[in-house]
VEXVEX-356047 format. One record per residue (C-alpha): x, z negated, y negated. Coordinates in nm, 3 decimals, padded with zeros to 5 digits. Each point is the difference from the previous one (the first is absolute). Layout:
BEGIN
node X->X | Z->Z | Y->Y $
...
***
This chain:
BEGIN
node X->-00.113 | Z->00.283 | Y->-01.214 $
node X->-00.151 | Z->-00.091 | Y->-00.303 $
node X->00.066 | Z->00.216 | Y->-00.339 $
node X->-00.051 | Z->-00.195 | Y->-00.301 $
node X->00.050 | Z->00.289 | Y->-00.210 $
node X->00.216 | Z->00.074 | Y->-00.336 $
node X->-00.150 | Z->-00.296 | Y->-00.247 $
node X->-00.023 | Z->-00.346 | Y->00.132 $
node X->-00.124 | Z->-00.230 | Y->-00.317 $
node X->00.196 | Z->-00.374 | Y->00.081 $
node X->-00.352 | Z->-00.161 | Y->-00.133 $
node X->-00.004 | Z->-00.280 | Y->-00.240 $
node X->-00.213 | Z->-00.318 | Y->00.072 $
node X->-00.246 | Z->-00.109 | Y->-00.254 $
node X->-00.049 | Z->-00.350 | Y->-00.114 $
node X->-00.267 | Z->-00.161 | Y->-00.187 $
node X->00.059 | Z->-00.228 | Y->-00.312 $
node X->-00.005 | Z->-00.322 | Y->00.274 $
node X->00.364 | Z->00.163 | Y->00.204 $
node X->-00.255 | Z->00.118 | Y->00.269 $
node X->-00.033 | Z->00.342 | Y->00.207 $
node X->-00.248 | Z->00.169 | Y->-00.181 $
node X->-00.121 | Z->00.183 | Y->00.285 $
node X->-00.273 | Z->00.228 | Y->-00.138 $
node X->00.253 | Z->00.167 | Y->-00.241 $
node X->00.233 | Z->00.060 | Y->00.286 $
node X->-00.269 | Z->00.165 | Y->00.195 $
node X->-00.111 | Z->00.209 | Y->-00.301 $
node X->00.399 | Z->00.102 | Y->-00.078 $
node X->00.058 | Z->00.125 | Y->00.362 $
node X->-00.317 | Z->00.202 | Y->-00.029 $
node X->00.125 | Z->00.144 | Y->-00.342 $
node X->00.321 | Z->00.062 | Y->00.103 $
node X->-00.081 | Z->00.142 | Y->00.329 $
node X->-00.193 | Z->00.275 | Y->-00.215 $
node X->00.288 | Z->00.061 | Y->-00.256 $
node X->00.272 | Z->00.102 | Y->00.268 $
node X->00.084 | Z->-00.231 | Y->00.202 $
node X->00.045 | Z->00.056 | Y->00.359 $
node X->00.107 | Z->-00.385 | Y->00.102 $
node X->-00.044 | Z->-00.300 | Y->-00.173 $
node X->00.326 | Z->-00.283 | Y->00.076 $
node X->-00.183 | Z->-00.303 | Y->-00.030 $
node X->00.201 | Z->-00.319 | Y->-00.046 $
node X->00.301 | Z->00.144 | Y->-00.093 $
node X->00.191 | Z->-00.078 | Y->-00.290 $
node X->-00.206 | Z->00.150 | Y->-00.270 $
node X->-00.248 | Z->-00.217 | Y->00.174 $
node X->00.162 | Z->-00.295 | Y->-00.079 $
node X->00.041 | Z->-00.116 | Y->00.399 $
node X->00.267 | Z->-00.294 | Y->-00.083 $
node X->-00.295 | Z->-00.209 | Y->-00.153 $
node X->-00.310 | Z->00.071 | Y->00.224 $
node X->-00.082 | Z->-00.191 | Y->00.282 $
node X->-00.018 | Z->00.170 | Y->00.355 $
node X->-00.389 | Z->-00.044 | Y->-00.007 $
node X->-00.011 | Z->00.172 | Y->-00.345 $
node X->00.208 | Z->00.317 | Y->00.147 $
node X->-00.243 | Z->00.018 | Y->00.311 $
node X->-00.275 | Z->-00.035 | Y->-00.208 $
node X->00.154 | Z->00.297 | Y->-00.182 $
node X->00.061 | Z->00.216 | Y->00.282 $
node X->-00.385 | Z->-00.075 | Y->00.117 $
node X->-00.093 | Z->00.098 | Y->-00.355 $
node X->00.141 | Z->00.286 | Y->-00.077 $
node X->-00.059 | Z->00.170 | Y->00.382 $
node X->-00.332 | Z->-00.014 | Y->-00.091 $
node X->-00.028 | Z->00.135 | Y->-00.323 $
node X->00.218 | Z->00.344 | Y->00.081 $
node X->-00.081 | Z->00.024 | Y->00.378 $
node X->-00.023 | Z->00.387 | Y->00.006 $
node X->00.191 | Z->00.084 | Y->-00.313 $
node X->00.343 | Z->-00.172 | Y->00.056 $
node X->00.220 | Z->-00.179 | Y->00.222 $
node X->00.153 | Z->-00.386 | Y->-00.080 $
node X->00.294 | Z->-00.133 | Y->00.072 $
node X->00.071 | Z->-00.372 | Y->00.019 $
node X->00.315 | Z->-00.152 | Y->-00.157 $
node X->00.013 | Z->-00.265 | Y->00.305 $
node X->00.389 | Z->-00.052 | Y->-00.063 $
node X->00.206 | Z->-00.257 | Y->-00.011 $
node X->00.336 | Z->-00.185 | Y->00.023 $
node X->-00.151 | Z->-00.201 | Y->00.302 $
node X->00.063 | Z->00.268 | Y->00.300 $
node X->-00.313 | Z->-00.256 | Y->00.122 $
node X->-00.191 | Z->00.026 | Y->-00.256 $
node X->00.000 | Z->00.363 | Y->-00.052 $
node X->-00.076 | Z->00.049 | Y->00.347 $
node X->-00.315 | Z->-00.249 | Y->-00.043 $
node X->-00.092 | Z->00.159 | Y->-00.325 $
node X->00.033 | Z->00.361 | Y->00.158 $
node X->-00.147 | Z->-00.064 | Y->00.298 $
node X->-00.341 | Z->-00.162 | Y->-00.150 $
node X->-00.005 | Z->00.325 | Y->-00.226 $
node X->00.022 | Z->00.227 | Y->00.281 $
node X->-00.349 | Z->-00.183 | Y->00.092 $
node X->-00.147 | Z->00.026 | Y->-00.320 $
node X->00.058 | Z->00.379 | Y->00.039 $
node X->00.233 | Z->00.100 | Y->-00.221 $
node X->00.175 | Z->00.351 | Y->-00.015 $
node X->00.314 | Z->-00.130 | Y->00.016 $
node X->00.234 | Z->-00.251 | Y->-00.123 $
node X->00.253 | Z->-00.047 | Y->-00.276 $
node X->00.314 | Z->-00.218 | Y->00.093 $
node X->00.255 | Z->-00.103 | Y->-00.329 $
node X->00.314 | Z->-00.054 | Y->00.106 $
node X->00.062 | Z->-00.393 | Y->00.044 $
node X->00.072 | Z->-00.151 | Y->-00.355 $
node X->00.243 | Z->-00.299 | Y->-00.095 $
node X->00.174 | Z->-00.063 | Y->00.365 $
node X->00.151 | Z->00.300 | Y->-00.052 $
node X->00.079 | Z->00.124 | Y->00.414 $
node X->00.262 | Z->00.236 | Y->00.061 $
node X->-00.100 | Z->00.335 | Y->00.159 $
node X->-00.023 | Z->-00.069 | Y->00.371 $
node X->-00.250 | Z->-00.311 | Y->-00.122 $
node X->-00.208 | Z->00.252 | Y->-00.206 $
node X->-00.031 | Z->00.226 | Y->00.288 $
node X->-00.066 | Z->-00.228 | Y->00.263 $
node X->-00.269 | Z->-00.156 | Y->-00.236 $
node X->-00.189 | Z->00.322 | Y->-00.065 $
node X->00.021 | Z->00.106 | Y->00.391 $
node X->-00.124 | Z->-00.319 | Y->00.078 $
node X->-00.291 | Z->00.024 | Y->-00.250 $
node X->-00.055 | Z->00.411 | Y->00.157 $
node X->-00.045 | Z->-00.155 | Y->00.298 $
node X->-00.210 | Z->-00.277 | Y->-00.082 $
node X->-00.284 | Z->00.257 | Y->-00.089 $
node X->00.102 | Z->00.318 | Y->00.208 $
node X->-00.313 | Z->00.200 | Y->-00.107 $
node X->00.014 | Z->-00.061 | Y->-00.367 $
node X->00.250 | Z->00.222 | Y->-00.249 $
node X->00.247 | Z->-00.164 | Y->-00.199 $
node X->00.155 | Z->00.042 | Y->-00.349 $
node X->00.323 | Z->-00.142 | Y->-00.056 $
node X->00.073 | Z->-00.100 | Y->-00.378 $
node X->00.319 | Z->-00.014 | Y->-00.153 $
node X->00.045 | Z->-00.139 | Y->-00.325 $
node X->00.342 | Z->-00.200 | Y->-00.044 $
node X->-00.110 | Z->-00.054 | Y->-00.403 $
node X->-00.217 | Z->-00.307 | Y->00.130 $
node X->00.070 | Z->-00.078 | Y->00.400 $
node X->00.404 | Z->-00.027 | Y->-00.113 $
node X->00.052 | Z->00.193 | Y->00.348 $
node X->00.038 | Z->00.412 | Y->00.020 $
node X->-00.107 | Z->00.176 | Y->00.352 $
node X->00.249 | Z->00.209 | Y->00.033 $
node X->-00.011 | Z->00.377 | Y->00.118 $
node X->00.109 | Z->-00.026 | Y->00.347 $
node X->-00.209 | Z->-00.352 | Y->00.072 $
node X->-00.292 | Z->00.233 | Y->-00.137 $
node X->00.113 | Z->00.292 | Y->00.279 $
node X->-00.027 | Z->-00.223 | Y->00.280 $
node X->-00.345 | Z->-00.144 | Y->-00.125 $
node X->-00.118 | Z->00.430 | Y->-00.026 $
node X->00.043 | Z->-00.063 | Y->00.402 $
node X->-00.250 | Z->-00.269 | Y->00.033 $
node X->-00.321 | Z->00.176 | Y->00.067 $
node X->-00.279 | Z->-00.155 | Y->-00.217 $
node X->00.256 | Z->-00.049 | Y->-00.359 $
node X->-00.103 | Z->00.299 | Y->-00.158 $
node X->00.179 | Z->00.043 | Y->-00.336 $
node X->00.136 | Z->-00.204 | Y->-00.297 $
node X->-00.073 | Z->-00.098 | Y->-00.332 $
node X->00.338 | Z->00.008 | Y->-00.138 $
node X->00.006 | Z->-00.156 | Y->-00.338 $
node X->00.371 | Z->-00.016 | Y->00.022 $
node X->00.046 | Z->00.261 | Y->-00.316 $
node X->00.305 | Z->00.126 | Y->00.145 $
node X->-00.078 | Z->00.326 | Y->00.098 $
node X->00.322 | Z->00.064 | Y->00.165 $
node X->-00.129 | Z->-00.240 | Y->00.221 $
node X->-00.321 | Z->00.193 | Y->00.052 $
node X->00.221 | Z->00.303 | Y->00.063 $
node X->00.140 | Z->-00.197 | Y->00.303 $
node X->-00.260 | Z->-00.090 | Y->00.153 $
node X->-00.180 | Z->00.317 | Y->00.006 $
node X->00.325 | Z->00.145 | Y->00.182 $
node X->00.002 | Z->-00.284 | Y->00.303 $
node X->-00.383 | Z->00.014 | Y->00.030 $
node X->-00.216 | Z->00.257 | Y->00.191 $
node X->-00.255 | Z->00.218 | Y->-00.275 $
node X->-00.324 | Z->-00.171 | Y->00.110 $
node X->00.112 | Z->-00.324 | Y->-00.098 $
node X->-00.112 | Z->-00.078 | Y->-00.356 $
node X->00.177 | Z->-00.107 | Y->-00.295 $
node X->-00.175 | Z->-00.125 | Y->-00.308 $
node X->00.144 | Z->-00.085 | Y->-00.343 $
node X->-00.096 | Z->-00.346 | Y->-00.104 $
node X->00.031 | Z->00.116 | Y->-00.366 $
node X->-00.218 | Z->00.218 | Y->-00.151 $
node X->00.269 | Z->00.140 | Y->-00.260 $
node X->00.186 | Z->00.132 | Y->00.329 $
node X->-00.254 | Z->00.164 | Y->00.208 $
node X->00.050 | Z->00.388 | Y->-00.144 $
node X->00.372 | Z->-00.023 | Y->00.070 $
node X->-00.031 | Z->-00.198 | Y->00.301 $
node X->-00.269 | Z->00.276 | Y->00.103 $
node X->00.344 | Z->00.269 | Y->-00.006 $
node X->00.130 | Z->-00.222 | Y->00.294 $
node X->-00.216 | Z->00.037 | Y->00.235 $
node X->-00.238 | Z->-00.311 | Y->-00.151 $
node X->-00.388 | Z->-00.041 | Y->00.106 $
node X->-00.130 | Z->-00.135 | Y->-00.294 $
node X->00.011 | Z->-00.343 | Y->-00.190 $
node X->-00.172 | Z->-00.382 | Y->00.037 $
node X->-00.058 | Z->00.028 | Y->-00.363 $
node X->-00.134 | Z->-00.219 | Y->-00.278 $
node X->-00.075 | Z->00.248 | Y->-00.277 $
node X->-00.253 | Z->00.151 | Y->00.289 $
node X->-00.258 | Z->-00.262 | Y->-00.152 $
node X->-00.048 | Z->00.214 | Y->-00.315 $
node X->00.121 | Z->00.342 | Y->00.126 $
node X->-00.003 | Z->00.043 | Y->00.360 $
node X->-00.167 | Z->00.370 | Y->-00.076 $
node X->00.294 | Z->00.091 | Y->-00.172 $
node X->00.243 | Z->-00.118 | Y->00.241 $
node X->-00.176 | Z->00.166 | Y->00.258 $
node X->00.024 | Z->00.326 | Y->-00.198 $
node X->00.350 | Z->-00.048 | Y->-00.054 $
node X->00.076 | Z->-00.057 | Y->00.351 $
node X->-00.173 | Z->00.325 | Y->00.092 $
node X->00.124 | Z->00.201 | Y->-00.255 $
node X->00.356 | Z->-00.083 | Y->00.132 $
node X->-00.095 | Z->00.047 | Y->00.384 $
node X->-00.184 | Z->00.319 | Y->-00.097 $
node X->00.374 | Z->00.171 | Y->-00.152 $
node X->-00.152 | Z->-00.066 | Y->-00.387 $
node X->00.264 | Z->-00.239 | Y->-00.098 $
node X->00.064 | Z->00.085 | Y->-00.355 $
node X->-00.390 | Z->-00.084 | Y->00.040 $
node X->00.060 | Z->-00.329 | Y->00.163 $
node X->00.302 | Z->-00.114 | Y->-00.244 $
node X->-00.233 | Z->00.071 | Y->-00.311 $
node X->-00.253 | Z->-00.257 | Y->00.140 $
node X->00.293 | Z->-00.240 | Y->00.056 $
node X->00.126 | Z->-00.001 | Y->-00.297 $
node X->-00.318 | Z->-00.034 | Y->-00.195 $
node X->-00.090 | Z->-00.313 | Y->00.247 $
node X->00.350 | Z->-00.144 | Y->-00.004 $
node X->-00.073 | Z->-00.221 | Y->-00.342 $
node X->-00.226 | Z->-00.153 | Y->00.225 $
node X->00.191 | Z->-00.082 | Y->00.267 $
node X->00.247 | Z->-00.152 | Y->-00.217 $
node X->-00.218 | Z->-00.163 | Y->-00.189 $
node X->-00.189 | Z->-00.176 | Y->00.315 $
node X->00.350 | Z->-00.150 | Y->00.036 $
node X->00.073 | Z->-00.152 | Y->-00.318 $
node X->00.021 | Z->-00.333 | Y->00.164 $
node X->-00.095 | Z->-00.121 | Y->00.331 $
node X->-00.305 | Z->00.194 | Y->00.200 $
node X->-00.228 | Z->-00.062 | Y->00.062 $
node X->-00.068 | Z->-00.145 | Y->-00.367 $
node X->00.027 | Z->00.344 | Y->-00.219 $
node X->-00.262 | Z->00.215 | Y->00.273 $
node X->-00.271 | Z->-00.305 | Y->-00.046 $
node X->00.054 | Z->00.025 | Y->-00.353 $
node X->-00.083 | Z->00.335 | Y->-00.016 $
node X->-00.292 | Z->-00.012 | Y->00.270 $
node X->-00.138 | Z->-00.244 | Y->-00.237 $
node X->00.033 | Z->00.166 | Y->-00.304 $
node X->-00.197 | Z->00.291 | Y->00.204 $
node X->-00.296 | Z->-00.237 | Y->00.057 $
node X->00.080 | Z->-00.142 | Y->00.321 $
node X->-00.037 | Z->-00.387 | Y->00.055 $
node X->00.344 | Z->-00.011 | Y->00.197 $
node X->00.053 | Z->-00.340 | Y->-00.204 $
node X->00.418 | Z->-00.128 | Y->-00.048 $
node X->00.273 | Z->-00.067 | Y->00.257 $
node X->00.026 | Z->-00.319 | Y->00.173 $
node X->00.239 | Z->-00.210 | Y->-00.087 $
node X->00.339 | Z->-00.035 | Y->00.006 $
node X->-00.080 | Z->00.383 | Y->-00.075 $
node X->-00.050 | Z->-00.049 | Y->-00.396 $
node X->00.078 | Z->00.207 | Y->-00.335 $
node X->-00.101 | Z->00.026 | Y->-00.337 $
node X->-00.223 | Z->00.264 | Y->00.046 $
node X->-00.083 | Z->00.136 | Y->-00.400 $
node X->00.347 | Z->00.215 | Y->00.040 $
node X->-00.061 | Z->00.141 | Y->00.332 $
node X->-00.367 | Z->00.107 | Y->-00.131 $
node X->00.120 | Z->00.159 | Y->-00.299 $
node X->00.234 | Z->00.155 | Y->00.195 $
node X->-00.242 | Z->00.136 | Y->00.247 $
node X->-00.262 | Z->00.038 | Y->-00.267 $
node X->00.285 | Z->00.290 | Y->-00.150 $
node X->00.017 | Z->00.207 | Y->00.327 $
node X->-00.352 | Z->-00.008 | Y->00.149 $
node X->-00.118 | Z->00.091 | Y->-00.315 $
node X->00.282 | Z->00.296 | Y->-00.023 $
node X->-00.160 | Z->00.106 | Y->00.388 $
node X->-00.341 | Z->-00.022 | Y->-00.165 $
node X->-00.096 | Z->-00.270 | Y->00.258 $
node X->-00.142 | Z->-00.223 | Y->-00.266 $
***
């Protein structure tokens, strides 16, 4: 199976000033990142803003970015949906692109109970038998929480691999790493929790702050699976600013913000995504300039 490593970077999607994919900056990002420390780029996830881009946009994407870090990371596709039929459409045309492997959100707004959210991830598994699948729970927007036992009985499905679990409950994390067997993969969803999330028998993290310091995280991760935790927590806490700060309202608007204040033409959000963005700079102006970054 598949290892996509410790540091998956949920990859923001660049617009020009018309609303469009700016697909050149997206190639050169993946590139970039896939040197800093990332081991798999997420594409269309929800850093990547996947409620507002067309399917064509995402498989444009996906075509994209395989190309630009064949050789020096692995992708996976955010084909999901709350449309068992569409996310078995979207995941199966992925699978021909040639994607890694596939990330699948649980379904938002019509809220299913647990047997609905198993049966729909099964029937998605099964859909595309030879391609790995990410589960991602994060009841903050889908309104719906996958609970630990639903998750258990996914772990038994042979191509879903892991979870994102963006849940913030780590009690919850604690759960599911008791009902599930060691090889399958658990991945905070929120960069802030990786380190302690790491203690419980974690993987790694789908993380947003990887766009400016996937090296780091990768050290941090290390130092922590290497026995050098005091190590580890020093590197968390002087990161952790970040990851709070990357938060300060609704991603993915803070981390294109910053990428932008970096140098990188990631242009804004698309709408209905919108801010006043003069306190979120100064606010991200204060800590990458505390990190040195610029």
């Amino acid at each position: 199976m598949v290892d996509f490593g410790r540091v998956l970077t949920a990859m923001i999607t660049p617009f020009k000033e018309d609303g469009s994919v700016n697909y050149a900056v997206a190639e050169q990002l993946a590139v970039h990142l896939a040197e800093q420390g990332t081991d798999t780029l997420v594409v269309c996830g929800t850093t990547g803003e996947s409620p507002t881009l067309t399917w064509d946009e995402e498989y444009q994407l996906f075509q994209v970015v395989m190309q630009a870090v064949a050789g020096k990371a692995l992708v996976i596709a955010g084909t999901g949906s709350n449309s068992t039929e569409e996310a078995i459409a979207a995941t199966t045309k992925a699978a021909k692109i040639g994607v890694h492997g596939s990330l699948q959100v649980v379904p938002y707004y019509n809220k299913p109970p647990q047997a609905g959210l198993y049966h729909h991830f099964k029937a998605i598994a099964q859909a595309s038998p030879g391609l790995p699948l990410l589960i991602y729970n994060i009841p903050g927007r889908t309104g719906q929480n996958l609970q630990p036992e639903t998750v258990a009985r996914l772990a038994e499905v042979a191509n879903i691999v892991g979870i994102k679990e963006s849940s913030g409950n780590l009690d919850q994390v604690s759960e599911i790493r008791r009902l599930t067997p060691t090889e399958f993969k658990i991945y905070s969803g929120d960069d802030s929790l990786t380190l302690p999330l790491l203690a419980l028998g974690g993987s790694g993290v789908v993380s947003v702050a990887s766009h400016l310091v996937g090296k780091q995280l990768q050290q941090m991760i290390q130092a922590f699976t290497t026995g050098q935790v005091e190590v580890a927590t020093q590197i968390h806490l002087k990161l952790f600013p970040l990851f709070k700060a990357l938060f300060a309202t609704a991603n993915p608007i803070p981390v294109k913000v910053a990428l932008n204040l970096e140098g990188w033409d990631v242009g804004s959000t698309r709408m209905p995504l919108y801010e006043d963005q003069d306190w979120v700079s100064e606010k991200l102006k204060v800590v990458l300039t505390e990190l040195s970054m610029i």
